[in-house]
C-alpha positions in Angstrom: 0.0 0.0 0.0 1.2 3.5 -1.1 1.8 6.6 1.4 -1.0 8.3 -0.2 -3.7 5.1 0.1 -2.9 5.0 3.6 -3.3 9.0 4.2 -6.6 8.6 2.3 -7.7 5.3 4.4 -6.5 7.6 7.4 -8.7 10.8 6.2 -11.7 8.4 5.3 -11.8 6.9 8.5 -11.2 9.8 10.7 -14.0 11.1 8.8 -15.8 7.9 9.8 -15.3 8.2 13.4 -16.7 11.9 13.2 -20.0 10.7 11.6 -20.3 8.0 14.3 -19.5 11.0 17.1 -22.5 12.8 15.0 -25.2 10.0 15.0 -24.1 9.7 18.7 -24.7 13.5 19.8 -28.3 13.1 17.5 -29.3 9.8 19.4 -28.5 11.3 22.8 -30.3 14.8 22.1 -32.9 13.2 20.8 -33.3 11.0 24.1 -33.0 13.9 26.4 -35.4 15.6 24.2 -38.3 13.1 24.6 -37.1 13.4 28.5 -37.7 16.5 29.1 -41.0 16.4 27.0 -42.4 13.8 27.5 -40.9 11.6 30.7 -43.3 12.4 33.0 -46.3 10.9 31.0 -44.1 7.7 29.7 -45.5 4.5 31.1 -43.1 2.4 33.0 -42.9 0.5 29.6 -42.5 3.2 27.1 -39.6 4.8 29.0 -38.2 1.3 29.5 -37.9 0.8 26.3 -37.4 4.3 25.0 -34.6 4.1 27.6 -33.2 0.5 26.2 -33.1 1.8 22.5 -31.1 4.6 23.3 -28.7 2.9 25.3 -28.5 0.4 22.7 -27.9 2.8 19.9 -25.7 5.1 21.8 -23.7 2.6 22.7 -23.4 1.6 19.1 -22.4 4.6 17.7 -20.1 5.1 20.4 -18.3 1.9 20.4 -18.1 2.7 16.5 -16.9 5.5 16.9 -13.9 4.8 19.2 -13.3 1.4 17.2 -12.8 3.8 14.0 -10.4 6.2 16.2 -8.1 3.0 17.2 -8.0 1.7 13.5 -7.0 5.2 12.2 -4.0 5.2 15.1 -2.9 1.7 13.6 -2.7 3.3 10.0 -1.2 6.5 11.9 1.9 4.3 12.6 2.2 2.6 10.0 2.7 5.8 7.9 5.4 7.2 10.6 6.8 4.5 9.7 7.2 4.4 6.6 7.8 8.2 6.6 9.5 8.8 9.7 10.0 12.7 9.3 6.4 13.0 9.5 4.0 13.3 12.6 0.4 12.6 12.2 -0.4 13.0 16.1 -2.8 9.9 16.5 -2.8 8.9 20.2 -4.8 5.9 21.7 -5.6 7.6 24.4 -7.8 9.6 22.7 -9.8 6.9 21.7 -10.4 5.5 25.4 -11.1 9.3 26.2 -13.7 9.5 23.7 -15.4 6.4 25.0 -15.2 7.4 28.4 -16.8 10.5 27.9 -19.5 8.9 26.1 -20.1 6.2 28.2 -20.7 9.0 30.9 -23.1 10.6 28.5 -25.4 7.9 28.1 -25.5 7.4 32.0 -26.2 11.3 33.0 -29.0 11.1 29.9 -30.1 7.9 31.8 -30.0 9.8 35.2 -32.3 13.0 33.8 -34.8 10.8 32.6 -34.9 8.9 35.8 -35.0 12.7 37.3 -37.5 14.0 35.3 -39.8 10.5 35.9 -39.5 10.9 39.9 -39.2 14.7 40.8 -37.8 15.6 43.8 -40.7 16.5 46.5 -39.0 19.6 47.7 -39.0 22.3 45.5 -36.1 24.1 47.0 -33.2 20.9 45.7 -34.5 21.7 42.1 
């Protein structure tokens, strides 16, 4: 494989893990949305499983998303290598960043539905 194959795979899939990031942002709005909306009226069911398709889907596009990250830091290396005066700045630790963070996004979107479902009595913690 040429440099420039392996810069476009690298583009491509950087790209990639962008659109994932995206679709990830939309899911999780989209959930807090129908929170904020709508939570209070859910049945136990609906926001059960309103609740389990976002987690689902989140989790998706986040694990996609982080997987695409670690693939481009492969192909990262492999081009410093093979052009060693070059520095393309791909770190793995931004992928396990990027998963943390949205891991902790899907469990505070979790947390305002479960908020918005059973309001606090006293008006004064709000």
């Amino acid at each position: 494989m040429t440099e420039y194959e392996l810069e476009d795979l690298v583009t491509s899939t950087s790209l990639a893990s962008v659109e994932s990031f995206g679709m990830y942002v939309t899911v999780l709005a989209s959930y807090m949305v129908v929170a904020y909306l709508a939570g209070r009226r859910l049945t136990k069911l609906q926001a059960a499983t309103a609740s389990t398709l976002f987690v689902v889907a989140s989790a998706l596009a986040a694990y996609t998303s982080a997987s695409y990250h670690f693939r481009v830091v492969q192909w990262v290396d492999a081009l410093e290598l093979m052009n060693p005066n070059k520095y393309y700045g791909a770190q793995p630790f931004v992928g396990y960043w990027m998963g943390g963070i949205m891991g902790l996004g899907i469990l505070a979107s979790l947390l305002f539905m479960w908020q918005v479902r059973h309001p606090q009595s006293d008006s004064s913690l709000s």
